[in-house]
N, C-alpha and C positions, 0 to 999 in steps of 0.2 A: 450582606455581601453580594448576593445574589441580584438584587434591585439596582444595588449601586455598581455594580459590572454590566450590566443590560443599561442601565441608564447614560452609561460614559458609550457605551457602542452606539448607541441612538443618535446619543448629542452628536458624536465623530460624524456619523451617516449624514446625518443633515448640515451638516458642516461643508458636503463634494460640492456644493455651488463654490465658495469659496476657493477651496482646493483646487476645483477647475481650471483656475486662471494660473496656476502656477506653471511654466514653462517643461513641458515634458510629460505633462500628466496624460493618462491614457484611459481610467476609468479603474472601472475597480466592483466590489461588489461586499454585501454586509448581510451576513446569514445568521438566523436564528437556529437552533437546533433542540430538539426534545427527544430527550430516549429515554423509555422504559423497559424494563426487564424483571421478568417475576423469577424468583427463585424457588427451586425446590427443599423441602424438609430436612434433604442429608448435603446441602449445600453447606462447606467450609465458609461461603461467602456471608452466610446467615450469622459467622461470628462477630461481621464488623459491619455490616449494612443489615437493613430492614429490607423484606419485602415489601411491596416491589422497590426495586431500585429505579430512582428517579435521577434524570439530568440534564441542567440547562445550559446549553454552550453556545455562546456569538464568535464570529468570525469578521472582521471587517480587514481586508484585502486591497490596499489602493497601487493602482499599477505607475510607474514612470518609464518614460523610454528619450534620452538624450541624444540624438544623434547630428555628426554634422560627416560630410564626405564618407569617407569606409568606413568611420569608426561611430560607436555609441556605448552607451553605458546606459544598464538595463536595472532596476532595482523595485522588489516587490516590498512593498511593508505591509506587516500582518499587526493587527490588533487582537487577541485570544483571550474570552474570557470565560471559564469552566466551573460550572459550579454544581454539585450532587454526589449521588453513594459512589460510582466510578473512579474520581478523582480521591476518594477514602479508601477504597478498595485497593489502586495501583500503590497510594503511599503506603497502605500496610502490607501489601504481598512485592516488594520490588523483584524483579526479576522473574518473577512465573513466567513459566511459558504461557498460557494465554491469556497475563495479567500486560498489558503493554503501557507505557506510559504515554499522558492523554495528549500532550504539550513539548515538541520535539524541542531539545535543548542541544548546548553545544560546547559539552564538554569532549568531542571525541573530533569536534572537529576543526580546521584549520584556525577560523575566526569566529570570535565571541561575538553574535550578530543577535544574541536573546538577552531581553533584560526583565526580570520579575518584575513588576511594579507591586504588588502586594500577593500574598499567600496566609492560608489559615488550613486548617484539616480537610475542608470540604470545598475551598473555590483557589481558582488563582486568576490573576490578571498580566497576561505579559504582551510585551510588546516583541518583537524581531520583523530581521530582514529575510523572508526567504526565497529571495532574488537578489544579487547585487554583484553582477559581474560586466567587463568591459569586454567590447568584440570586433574584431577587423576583419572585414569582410571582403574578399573579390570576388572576377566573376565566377571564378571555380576553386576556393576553398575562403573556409572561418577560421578562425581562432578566438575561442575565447577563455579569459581565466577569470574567477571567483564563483559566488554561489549561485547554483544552477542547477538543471534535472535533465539525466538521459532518460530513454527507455529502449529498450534492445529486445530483440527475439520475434518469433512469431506466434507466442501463445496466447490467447485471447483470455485466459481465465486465471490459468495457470503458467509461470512465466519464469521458468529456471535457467534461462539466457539473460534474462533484467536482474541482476543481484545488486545492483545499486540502488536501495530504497524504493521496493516496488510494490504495487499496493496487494494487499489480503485479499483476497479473490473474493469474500463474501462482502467486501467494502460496497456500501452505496453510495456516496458521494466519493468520485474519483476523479475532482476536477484538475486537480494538482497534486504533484508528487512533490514531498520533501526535497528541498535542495541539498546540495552536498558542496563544498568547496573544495574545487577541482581545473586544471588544465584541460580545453576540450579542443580540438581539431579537425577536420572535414574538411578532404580533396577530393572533388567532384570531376569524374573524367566523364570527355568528351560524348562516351556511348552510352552514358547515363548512369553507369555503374560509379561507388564512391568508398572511400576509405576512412573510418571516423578512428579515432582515436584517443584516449582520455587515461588521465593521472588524477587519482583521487587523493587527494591529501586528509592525513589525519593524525590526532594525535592519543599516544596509547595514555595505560592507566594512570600514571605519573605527568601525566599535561604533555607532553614531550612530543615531537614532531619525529616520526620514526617510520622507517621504510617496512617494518614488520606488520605496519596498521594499514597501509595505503593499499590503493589497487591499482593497478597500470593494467590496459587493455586496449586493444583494436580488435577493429572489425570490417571485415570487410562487406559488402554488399554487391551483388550484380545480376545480370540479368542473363539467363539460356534463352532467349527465343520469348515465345511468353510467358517465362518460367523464371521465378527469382530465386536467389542464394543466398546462405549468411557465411560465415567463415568466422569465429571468434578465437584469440589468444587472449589468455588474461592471466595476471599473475594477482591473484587474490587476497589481503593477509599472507600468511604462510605458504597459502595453496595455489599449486598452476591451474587453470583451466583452457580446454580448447572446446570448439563446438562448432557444430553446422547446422543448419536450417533453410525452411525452404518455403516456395509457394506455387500453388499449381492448380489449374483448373480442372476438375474431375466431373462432365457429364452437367455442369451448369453450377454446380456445389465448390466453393471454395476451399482443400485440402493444405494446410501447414501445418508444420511442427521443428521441433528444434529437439538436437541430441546432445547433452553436455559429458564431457568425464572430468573431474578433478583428481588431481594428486595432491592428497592431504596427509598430513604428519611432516615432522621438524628433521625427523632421525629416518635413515634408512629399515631400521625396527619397526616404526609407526608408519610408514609409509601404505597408503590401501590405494587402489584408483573407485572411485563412485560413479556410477553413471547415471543421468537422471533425463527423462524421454518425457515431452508434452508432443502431443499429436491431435489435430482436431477437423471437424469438416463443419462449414457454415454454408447456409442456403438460406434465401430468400424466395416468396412467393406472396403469389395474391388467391386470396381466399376469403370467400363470404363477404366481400366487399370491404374487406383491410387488407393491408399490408401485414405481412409476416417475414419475419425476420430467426432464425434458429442456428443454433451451437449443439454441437458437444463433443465434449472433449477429455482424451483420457491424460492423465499424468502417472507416470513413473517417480516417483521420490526413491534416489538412492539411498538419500541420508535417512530415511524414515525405520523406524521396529519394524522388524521382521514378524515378531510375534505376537504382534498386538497389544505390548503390554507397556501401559505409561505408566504403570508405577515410580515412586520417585528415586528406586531403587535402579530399574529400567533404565529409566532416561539417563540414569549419572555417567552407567555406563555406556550411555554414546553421545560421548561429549560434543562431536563434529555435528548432532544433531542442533541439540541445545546452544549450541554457541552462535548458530546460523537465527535459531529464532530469538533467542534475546537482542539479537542485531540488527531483526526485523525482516531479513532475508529469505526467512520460511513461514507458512505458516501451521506446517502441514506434520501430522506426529506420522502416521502412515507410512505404507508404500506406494497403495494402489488408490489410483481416485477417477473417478468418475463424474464431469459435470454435464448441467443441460442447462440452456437460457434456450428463450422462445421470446420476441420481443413483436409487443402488436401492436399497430397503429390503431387505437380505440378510433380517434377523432385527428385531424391536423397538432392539435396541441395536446392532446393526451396520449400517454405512451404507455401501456403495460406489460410489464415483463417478470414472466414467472421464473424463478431459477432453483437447481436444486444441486447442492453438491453432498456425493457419496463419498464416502471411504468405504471403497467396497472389499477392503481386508477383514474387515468388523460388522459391515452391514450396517454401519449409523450413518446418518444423514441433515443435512441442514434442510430445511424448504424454506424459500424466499418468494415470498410477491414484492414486486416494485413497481411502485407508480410514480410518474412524471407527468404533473399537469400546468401548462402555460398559462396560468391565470390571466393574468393581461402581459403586454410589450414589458418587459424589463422584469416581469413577476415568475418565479417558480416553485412550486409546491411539490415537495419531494419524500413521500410516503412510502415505507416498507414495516413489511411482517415478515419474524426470522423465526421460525421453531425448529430446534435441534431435536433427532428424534434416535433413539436409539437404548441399549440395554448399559446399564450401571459398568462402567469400567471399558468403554468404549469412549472413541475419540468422541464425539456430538452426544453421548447421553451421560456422558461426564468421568472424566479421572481421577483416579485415588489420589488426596493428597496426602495418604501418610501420616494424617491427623487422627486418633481417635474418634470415631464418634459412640452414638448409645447403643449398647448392646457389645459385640463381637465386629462390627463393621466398619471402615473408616468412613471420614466424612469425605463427599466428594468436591472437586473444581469443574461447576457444572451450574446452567443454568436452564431456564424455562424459554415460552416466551417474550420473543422482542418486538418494542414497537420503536422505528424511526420516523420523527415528523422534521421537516426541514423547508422553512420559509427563506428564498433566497430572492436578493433586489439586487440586481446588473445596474451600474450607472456610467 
């Protein structure tokens, strides 16, 4: 399966001369990926993968853009083909919180834009659109409807203003965000301030098109002086949200952050407000004859355990948590976090960036090295090391899952060791 999914990406790849000629085509790009992951001894995962867990996944991406006077019509097609322990892992554990599934489908949403072309326990092959929306343009506002991506907020790691499919903070390839099918709009006034607005359509557990699934939101944007603002309303699922954010120059050091509060619960009974706070400062300098580039930043998770405990007992009882990460929305079991990126100009085409995020409730931690190197015009080689460090029953050195293991102790949801290798060709 494995040969003959890499072998159909290949052929496709070599295929963009032809592709080329077709009316609207824009280019595109076809990525190899390799990830490894060693497991530990009281790993739950050890029940249904081997150490180390291996996995090969292609990506090929061809872009169109149709456009005549104000209007066009914009459509991404994806080729995805997944095959290793991961995709065995997500099919036996659905729904864990840190089990996520590999291959976005679209059961939840407006339009059926994914189709399987073949599946087995360990690979699949699918094809979808994850771009395919029409847009009218003037000279001071959009509209556009169908499958699309926003991103909202001002947090650079951590991002509790982007709740519409935003990526995991520990992600290394974040070229693209999941589309969603949605109503978007943007009125761009005069002083350069502007007012977005967006209708997320979706459909609940029953296929059904229902206003209990969807999100309706605006935001506004503008500018103090040389000091920017956010403004957000959002009716989330069941839950309101509002929020403010900012950006500001401090001393040569770039200072933003954004403040959310939701009102969650259906009943006046279940009703709580959550507040959730990222804040961060970036700076740039020149040192030793590179560039340097630095973060950090802290986040508040409202919806996170207070007491540190992810037992699966724990988490049941804070559903507003759980419900947020199965949806993709969170990543974070926590309250309190703490990140750092430093990113170095080794050479013109090579980029190093070390990163490490804390949960400094529990004292565990992820540490990342990332590297990015431009092998030739259109080549990228995109390399990281992930190890999760931390003591047994902590967020990063792994969660009960409630399973027995040997002896008196359960087994954990937890792992070692991670290697990302990623060969990417632009054309």
């Amino acid at each position: 399966m494995l040969k003959l999914n890499l072998t159909i990406l290949t052929c496709l790849a070599l295929c963009t001369t032809a592709i080329a000629e077709v009316p609207g085509f824009k280019g595109g790009h076809a990525k190899y990926r390799f990830l490894m992951n060693t497991l530990p001894d009281d790993s739950l995962f050890q029940d249904f993968v081997d150490s180390p867990m291996i996995d090969h996944n292609g990506d090929l991406r061809l872009l169109f853009d149709w456009r005549k006077d104000k209007t066009s019509v914009v459509a991404d097609y994806q080729l995805i083909a997944q095959h290793g322990d991961s995709f065995t892992l997500a099919k036996n554990l659905p729904g864990s919180v840190i089990i996520s599934d590999l291959v976005a489908d679209d059961e939840h949403r407006l339009f059926d834009l994914t189709h399987v072309l073949s599946e087995d326990n360990n690979s699949a092959l699918v094809h979808r659109l994850d771009r395919l929306y029409a847009e009218y343009t003037t000279n001071d506002a959009v509209a556009r409807f169908g499958r699309q991506a926003i991103s909202w907020g001002n947090g650079l790691i951590y991002t509790p203003m982007d709740f519409i499919n935003p990526f995991d903070p520990s992600s290394i390839d974040k070229e693209y965000k999941t589309g969603d099918d949605m109503l978007y709009g943007q009125y761009l006034q005069k002083n350069g301030n502007d007012l977005q607005a967006v209708w997320v359509i979706r459909r609940n557990n029953n296929g059904d098109v229902s206003s209990d699934v969807d999100s309706v939101a605006a935001k506004y944007h503008g500018f103090a002086g040389d000091k920017e603002f956010d403004l957000l309303l959002a009716e989330h699922y069941d839950d309101t949200m509002v929020g403010i954010g900012g950006i500001t120059d401090i001393g040569g050091a770039i200072w933003r952050g954004d403040i959310t509060l939701t009102r969650t619960g259906n009943s006046l009974a279940q009703t709580k407000n959550v507040a959730s706070l990222v804040t961060s400062l970036s700076y740039s300098w020149l040192g030793w004859g590179h560039n340097f580039s630095g973060i950090i930043e802290y986040f508040y998770n409202g919806f996170g355990q207070t007491n540190g405990d992810y037992s699966p007992a724990a988490l049941t009882a804070n559903p507003d948590l759980v419900e947020r990460i199965i949806r993709g929305e969170l990543f974070t079991l926590g309250r309190h976090y703490v990140a750092a990126s430093a990113m170095v100009e080794m050479t013109p085409l090579w980029l190093l960036t070390p990163n490490v995020f804390v949960n400094a409730s529990d004292g565990s931690f992820l540490a990342q090295l990332v590297s990015s190197y431009d092998l030739k015009q259109d080549w990228q080689l995109l390399v990281a090391l992930s190890l999760p460090v931390g003591a047994s029953g902590t967020e990063y050195g792994g969660i009960d899952s409630g399973i027995a293991g040997p002896g008196t102790t359960n087994k954990m949801l937890s792992t070692e060791l991670n290697l990302f290798a990623q060969l990417a060709w632009y054309f």
